[in-house]
C-alpha positions as CSV (number, residue, x, y, z in Angstrom):
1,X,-30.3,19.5,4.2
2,X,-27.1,21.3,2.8
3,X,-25.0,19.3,5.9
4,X,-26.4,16.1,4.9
5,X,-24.7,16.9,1.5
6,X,-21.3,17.5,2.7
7,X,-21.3,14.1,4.6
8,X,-20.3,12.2,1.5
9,X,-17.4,14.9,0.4
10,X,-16.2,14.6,3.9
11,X,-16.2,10.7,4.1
12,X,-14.6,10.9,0.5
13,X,-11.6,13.4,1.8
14,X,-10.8,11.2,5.3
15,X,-11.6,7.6,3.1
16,X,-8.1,7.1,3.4
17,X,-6.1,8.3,6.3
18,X,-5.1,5.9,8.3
19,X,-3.5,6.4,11.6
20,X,-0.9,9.5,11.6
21,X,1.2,11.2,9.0
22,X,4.4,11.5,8.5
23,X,5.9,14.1,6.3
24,X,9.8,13.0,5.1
25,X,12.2,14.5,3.1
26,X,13.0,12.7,-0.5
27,X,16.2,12.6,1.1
28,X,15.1,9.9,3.8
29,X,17.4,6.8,2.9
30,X,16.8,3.3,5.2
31,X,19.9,3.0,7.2
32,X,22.3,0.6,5.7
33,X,20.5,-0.3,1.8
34,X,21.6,-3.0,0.9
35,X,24.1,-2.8,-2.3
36,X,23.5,-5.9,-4.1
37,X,19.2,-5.4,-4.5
38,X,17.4,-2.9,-6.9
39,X,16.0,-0.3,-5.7
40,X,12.4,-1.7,-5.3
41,X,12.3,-5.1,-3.9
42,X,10.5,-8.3,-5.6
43,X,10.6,-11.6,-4.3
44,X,7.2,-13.6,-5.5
45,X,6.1,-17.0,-3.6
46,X,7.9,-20.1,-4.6
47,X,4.5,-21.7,-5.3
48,X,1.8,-19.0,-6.5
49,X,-0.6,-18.4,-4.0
50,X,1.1,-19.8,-1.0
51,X,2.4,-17.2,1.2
52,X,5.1,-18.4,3.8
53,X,5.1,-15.5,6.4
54,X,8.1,-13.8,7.8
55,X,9.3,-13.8,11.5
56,X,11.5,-10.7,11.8
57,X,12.2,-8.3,14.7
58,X,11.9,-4.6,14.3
59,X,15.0,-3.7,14.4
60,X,15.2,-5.8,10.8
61,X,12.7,-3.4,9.4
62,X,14.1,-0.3,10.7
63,X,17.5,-1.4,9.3
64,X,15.4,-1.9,6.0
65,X,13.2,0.6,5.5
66,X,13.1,4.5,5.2
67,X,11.6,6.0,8.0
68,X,8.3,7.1,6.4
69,X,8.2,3.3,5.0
70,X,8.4,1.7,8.6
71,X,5.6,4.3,9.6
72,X,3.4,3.2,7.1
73,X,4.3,-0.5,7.0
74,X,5.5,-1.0,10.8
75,X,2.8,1.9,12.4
76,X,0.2,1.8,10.2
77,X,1.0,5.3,9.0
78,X,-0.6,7.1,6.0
79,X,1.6,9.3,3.4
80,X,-0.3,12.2,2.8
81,X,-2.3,12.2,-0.5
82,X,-1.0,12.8,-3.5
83,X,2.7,12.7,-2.5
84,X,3.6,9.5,-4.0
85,X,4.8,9.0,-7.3
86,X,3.5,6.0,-7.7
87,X,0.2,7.5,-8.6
88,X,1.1,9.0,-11.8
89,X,3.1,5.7,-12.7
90,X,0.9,4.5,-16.1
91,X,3.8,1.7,-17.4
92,X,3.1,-2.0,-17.3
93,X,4.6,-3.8,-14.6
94,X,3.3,-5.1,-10.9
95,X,3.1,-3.0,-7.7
96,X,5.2,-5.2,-4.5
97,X,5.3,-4.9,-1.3
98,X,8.5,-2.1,-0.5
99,X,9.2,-4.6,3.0
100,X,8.8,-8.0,1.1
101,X,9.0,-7.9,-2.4
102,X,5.7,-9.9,-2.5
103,X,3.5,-9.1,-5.6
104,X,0.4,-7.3,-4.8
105,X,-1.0,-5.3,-7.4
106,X,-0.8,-5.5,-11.6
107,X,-0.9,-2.0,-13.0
108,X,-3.3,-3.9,-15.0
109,X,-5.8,-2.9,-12.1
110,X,-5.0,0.4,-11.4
111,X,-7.1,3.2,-11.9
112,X,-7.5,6.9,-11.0
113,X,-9.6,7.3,-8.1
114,X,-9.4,10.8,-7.4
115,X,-8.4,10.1,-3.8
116,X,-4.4,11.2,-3.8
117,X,-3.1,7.5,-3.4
118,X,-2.8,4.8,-5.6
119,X,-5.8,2.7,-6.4
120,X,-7.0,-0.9,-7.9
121,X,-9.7,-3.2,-7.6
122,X,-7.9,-6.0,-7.1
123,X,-4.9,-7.7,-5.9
124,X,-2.8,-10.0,-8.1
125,X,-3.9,-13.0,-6.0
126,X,-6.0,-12.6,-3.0
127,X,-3.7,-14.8,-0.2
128,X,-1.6,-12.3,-1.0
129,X,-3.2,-9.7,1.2
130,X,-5.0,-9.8,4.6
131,X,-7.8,-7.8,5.3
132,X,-8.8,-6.8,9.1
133,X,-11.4,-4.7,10.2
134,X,-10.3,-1.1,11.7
135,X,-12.2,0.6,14.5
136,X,-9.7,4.0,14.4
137,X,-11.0,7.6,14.6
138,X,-14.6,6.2,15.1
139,X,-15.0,4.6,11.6
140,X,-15.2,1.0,10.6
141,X,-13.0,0.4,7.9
142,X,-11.4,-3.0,6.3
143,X,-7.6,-2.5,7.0
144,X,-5.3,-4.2,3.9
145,X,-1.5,-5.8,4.6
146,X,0.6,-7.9,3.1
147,X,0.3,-11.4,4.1
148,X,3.7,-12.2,3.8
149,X,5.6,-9.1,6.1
150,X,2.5,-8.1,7.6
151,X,2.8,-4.4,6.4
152,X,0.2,-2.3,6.5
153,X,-0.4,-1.1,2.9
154,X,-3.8,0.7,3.2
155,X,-7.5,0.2,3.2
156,X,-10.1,-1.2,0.8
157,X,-13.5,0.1,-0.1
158,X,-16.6,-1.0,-1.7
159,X,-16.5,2.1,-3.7
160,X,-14.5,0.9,-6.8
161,X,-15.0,0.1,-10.8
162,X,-16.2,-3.1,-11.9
163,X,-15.7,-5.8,-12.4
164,X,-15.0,-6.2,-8.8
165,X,-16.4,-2.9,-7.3
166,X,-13.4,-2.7,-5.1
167,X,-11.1,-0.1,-4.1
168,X,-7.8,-1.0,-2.8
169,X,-6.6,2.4,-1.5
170,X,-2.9,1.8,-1.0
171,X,0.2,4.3,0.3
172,X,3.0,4.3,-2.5
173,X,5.2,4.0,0.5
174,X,4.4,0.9,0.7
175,X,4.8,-0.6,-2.6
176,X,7.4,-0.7,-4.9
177,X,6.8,-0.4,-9.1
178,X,8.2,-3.0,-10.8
179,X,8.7,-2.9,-14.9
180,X,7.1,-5.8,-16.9
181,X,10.5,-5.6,-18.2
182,X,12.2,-6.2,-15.2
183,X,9.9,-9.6,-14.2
């Protein structure tokens, strides 16, 4: 009886690793950034809802992106919990995707899950993400991306607040926070 109790702690602490991890230093710059962008990237659909996906090569990507943000958005990596900054971020604004720019997540639907990576219950618009199911390490779990780029962003579970009862458990290295101010 006291193993079937530490089932659920267990399934809560692996709930969102992914594939591997990939430990960085701050100091891990993409390869040639580009001067003339922000530092976080937001480029929302011409017409809302209709996502026009990209057709890029992975050299493009690695070019782009840090190398813990290609693991996580190229290779399906996970950031280990409770590294990203993004968690603690509280101000109003709209989480993108870091490869894209395309607006996923308002801070309007973020909440503290407890689980070391950014949470919400839903996205801004759902043709915004795509959601495949994930066989890895023995589990079944719904795999999120963007729908635009394709990037792996995290997973979702049925284990979130109302009003949807959703989690969206997403890698800050895979998003980008963008101010209300800056929109």
């Amino acid at each position: 009886m006291r193993y079937l109790l530490l089932l659920p702690a267990l399934s809560v602490l692996f709930a969102c690793n992914s594939t591997t991890q990939t430990t960085v230093a701050s100091s891990d710059v993409a390869a040639s950034p580009q001067q003339d962008r922000p530092d976080y990237r937001y480029d929302p659909p011409a017409v809302e809802g209709q996502v026009e996906k990209l057709d890029t090569t992975d050299a493009y990507w690695e070019e782009l992106l840090t190398n813990q943000e290609y693991n996580v958005l190229r290779e399906d990596g996970t950031e280990r919990s409770f590294s990203s900054p993004l968690n603690e971020e509280k101000h109003a604004g709209v989480f993108a995707c870091r490869a894209c720019g395309l607006p996923l997540f308002s801070s309007e639907t973020k909440f503290e899950s407890g689980t070391g990576w950014p949470s919400f219950y839903q996205p801004i618009n759902a043709a915004y993400v795509t959601e495949d199911s994930d066989f890895r390490y023995g589990m079944k779990r719904t795999e999120v991306s963007c729908a635009r780029c394709g990037g792996h962003q995290g997973h979702v579970f049925p284990d979130g607040p109302e009003p949807t009862g959703l989690r969206y458990c997403i890698n800050g290295a895979a998003l980008n926070f963008v101010p209300a101010e800056d929109l």
